[in-house]
C-alpha positions as CSV (number, residue, x, y, z in Angstrom):
1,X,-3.5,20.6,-8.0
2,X,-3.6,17.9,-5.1
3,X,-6.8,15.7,-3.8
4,X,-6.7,13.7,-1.4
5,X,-9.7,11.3,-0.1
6,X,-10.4,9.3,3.0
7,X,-11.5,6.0,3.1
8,X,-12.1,3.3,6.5
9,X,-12.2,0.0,5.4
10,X,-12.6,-1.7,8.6
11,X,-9.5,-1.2,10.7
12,X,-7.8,0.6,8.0
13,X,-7.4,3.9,6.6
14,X,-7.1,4.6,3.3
15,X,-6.0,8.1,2.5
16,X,-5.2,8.5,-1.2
17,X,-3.1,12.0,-2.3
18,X,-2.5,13.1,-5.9
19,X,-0.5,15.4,-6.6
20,X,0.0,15.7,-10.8
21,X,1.3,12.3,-11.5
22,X,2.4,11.1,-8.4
23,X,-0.3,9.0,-6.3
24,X,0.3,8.6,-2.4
25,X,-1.3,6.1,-0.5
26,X,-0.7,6.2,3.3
27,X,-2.0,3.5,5.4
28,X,-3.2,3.5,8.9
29,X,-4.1,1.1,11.3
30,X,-4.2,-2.5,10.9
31,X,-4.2,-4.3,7.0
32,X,-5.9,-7.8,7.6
33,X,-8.9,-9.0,6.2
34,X,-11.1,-6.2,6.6
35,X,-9.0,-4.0,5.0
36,X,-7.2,-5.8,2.1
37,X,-9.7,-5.7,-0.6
38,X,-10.4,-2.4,-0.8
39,X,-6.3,-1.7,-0.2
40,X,-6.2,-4.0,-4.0
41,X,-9.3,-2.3,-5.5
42,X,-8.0,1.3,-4.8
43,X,-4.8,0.3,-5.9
44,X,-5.8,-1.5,-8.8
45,X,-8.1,1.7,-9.9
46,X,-4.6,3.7,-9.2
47,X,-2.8,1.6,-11.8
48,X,-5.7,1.9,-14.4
49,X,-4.7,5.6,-14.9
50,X,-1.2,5.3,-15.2
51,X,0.4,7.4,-13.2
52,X,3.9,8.7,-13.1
53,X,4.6,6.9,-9.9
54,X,2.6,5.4,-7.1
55,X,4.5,5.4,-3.4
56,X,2.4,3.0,-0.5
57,X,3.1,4.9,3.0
58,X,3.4,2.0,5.6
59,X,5.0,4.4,8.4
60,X,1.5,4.4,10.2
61,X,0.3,1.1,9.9
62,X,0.5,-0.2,13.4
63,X,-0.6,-3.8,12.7
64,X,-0.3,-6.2,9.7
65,X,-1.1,-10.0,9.4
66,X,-0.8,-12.6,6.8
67,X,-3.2,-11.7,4.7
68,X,-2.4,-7.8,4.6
69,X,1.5,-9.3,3.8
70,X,-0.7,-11.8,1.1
71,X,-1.8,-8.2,-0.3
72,X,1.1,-6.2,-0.5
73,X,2.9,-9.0,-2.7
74,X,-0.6,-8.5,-4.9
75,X,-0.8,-5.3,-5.1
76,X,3.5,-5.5,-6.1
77,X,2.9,-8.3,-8.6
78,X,-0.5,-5.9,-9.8
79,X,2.0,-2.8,-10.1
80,X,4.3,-5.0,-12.4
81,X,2.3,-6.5,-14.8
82,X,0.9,-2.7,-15.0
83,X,3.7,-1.8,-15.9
84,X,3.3,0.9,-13.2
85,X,6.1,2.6,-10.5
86,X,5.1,1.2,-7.0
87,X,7.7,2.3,-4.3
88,X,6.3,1.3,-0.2
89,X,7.5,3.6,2.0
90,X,9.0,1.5,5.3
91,X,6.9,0.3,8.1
92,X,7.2,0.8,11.9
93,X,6.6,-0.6,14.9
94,X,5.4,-4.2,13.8
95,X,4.7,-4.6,10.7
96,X,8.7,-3.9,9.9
97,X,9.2,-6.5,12.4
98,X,6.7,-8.9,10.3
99,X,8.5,-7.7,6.8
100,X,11.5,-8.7,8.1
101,X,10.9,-11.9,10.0
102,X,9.3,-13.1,6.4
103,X,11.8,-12.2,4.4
104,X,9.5,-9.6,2.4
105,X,11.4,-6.4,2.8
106,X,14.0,-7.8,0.3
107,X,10.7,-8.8,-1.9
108,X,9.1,-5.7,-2.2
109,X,9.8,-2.8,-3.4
110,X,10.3,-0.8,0.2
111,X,12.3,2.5,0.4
């Protein structure tokens, strides 16, 4: 069985798909400050079930900032000490420009 849910948290979308254990969370539009807590909080609700694996789609996010970057490494550190999977799938467009730049790409867990 999959379910998937909407969510627009400011500039963001949040769509969340489960399918059995896997959890797929594809982002779209910009991740900054109106978007990054609910990002952790569904992420962080995500974890508190234990699923098999848990892949972040970045491919449609069109904008990030500092504090969406500030959120991905939480959400990685989150995953860890969860002891959950957390794969991103790779950006486009700027926000790969951003992860590289940083230095983050080879931080995170991006695929």
């Amino acid at each position: 069985m999959t379910a998937e849910r909407t969510i627009q948290a400011g500039p963001l979308t949040i769509e969340v798909i489960e399918s059995g254990e896997t959890r797929v969370v594809q982002l779209g539009g910009e991740l900054d400050l109106g978007g990054t807590r609910r990002l952790e909080n569904e992420l962080s609700a995500l974890f508190s079930t234990h699923p098999e694996a848990v892949i972040v789609d970045l491919a449609r996010l069109e904008f990030i900032d500092s504090i969406g970057l500030r959120s991905l490494l939480k959400v990685a550190e989150d995953a860890k000490a969860t002891g959950n999977s957390l794969q991103f799938l790779a950006p486009e467009g700027q926000p790969a420009t951003v992860l590289e730049v940083t230095g983050l790409r080879d931080l995170l867990p991006v695929v």
